[in-house]
VOFISE-325406 format. One line per 10 residues: number of its first residue (from 1); for each residue z, x, y of N, C-alpha, C, O. Coordinates in pm, whole numbers, plus 50000, padded with zeros to 5 digits. Example, Ala and Ser with C-alpha at 12.3 -4.5 7.8 and 13.67 -1.06 7.14 Angstrom:
BEGIN
1 = 50780,51319,49431,50780,51230,49550,50780,51320,49670,50846,51424,49668  50708,51285,49775,50714,51367,49894,50787,51290,50003,50804,51341,50114;
END
This chain:
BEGIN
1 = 17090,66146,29067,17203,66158,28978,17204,66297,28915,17307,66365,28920  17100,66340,28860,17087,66499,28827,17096,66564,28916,17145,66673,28886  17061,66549,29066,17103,66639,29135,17224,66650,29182,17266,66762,29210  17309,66528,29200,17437,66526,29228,17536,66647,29121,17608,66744,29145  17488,66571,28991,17496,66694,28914,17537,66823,28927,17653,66864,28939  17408,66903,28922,17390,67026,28942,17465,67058,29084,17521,67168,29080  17480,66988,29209,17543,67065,29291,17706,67018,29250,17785,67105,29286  17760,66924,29197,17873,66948,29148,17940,67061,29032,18055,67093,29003  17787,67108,28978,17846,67180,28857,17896,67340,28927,17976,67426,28893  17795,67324,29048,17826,67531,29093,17935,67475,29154,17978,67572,29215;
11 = 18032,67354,29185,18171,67343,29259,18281,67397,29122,18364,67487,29137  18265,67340,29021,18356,67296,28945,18296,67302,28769,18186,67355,28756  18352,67259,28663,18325,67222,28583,18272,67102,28550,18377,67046,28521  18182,67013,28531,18154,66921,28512,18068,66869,28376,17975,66933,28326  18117,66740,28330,18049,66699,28208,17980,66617,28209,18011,66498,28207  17840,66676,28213,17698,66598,28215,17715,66430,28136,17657,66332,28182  17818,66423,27993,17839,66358,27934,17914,66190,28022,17888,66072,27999  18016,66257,28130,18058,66148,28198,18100,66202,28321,18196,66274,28292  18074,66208,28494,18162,66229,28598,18137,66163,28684,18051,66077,28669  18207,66182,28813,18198,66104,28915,18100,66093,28970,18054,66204,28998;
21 = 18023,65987,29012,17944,65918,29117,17958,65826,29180,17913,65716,29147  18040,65853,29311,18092,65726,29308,17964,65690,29493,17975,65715,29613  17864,65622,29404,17773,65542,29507,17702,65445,29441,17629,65435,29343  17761,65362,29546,17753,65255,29531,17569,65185,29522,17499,65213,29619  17503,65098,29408,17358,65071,29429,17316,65054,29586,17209,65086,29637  17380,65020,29622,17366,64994,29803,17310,65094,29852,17195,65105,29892  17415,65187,29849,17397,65284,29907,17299,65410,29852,17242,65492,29924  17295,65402,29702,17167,65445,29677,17036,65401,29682,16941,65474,29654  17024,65276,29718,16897,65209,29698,16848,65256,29839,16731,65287,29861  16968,65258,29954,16951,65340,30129,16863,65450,30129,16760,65474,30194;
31 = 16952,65539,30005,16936,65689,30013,16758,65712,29967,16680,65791,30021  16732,65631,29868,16638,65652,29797,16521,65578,29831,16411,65598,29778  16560,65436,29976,16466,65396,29999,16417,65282,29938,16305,65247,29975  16493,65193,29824,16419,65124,29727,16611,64988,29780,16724,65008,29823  16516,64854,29732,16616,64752,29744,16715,64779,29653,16684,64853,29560  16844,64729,29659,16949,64740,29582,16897,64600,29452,16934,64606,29334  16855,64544,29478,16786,64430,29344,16725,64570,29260,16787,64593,29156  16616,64661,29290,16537,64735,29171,16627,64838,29137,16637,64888,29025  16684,64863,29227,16824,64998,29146,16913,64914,29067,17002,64972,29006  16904,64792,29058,17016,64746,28947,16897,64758,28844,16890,64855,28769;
41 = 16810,64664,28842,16707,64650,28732,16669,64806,28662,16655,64808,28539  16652,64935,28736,16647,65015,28689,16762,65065,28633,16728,65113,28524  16891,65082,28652,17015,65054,28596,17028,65052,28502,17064,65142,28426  16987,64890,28471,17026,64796,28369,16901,64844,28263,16920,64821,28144  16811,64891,28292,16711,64922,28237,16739,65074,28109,16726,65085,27987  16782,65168,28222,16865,65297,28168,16947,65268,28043,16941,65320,27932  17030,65165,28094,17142,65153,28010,17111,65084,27850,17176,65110,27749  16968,64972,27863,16930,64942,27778,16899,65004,27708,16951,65000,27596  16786,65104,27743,16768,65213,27687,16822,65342,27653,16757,65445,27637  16957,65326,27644,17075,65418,27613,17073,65552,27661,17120,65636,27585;
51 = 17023,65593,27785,17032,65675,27870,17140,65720,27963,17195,65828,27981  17154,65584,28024,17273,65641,28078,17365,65472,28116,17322,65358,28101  17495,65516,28167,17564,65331,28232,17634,65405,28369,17684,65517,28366  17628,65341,28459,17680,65345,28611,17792,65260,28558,17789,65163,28481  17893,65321,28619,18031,65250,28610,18110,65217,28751,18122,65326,28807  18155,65137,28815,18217,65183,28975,18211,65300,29028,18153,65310,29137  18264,65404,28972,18268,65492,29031,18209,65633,28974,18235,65748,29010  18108,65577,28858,18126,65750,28749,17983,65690,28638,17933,65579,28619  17960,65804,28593,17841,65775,28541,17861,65828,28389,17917,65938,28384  17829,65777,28276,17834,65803,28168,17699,65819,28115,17624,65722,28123;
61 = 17667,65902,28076,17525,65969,28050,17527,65995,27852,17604,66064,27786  17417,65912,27809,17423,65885,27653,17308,65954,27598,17288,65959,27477  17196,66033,27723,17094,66116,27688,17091,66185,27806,17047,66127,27905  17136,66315,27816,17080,66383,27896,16957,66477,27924,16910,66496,28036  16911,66535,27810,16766,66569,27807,16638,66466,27847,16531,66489,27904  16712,66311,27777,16640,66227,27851,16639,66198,27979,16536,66173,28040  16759,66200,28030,16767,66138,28171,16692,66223,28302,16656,66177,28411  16683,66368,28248,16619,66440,28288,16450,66490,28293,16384,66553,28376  16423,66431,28165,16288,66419,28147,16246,66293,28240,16158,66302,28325  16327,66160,28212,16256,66058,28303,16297,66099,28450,16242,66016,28523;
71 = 16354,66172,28512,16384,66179,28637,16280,66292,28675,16284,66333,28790  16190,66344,28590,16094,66468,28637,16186,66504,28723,16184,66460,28838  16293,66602,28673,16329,66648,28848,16329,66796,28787,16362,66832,28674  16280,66877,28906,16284,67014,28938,16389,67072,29025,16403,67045,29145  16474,67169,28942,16578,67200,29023,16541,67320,29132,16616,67343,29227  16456,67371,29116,16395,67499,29158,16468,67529,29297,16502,67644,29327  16491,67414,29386,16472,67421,29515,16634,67415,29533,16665,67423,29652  16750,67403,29438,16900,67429,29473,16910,67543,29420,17003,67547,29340  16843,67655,29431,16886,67786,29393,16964,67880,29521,16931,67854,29636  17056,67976,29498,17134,67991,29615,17075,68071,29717,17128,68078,29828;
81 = 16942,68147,29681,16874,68226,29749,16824,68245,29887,16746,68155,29917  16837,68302,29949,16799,68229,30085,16694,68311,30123,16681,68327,30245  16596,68383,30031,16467,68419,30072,16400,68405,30140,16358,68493,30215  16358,68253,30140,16320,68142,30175,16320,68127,30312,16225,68131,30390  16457,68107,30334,16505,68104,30471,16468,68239,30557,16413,68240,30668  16506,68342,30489,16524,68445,30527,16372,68473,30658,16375,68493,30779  16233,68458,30544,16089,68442,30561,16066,68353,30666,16000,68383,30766  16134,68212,30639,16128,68156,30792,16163,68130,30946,16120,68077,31048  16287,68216,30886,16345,68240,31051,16251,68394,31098,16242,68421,31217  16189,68481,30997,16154,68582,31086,16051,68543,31139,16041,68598,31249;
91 = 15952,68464,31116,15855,68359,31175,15858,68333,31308,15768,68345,31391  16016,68279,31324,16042,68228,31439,16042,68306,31591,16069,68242,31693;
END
C-alpha cells in the first residue's frame, strides 16, 4: 500500500490521507502470497487500530507515519536512478 503510494505520487498528486487502491483482498493476498482470510484479519486489525480502512476501491489512511513504521518499508529501491542498472548491464 505504501508502495503503491509512492509510485502513484511521482504520476500525479496524491493524498496519503485517502486514494485509490483499487485491489481487491484476493488479489492482494495473490500478490503478497498470504490467504485472503489473514489480509482481512490484518485489515480489520489496521482499522481497529486506527491506521488505516480499505474501502472497495480506495484506502483511507488515519496514521500515516504509522502505517509506515508498521510496514518497515524502505523506499530506497524506487529511486529513478539507473546506476544500478547501468553497473549491471556492463557486467554483461
Amino acid at each position: 500500500m505504501v508502495e503503491t503510494y509512492l509510485r502513484l505520487e511521482k504520476l500525479k498528486t496524491v493524498d496519503l490521507a485517502s486514494f485509490e487502491f483499487p485491489v481487491s483482498q484476493r488479489l492482494l493476498g495473490q500478490i503478497l502470497g498470504l490467504s485472503p482470510v489473514h489480509i482481512n484479519r490484518t485489515l480489520k486489525e489496521l482499522e481497529q487500530d486506527r491506521v488505516l480502512k480499505k474501502h472497495r476501491s480506495h484506502l483511507e489512511v488515519y496514521d500515516p507515519p504509522r502505517m509506515i513504521e508498521e510496514a518497515e518499508f524502505d523506499a530506497e529501491y524506487l529511486n529513478d536512478e539507473l546506476s544500478g542498472l547501468k553497473a549491471r548491464l556492463a557486467r554483461l
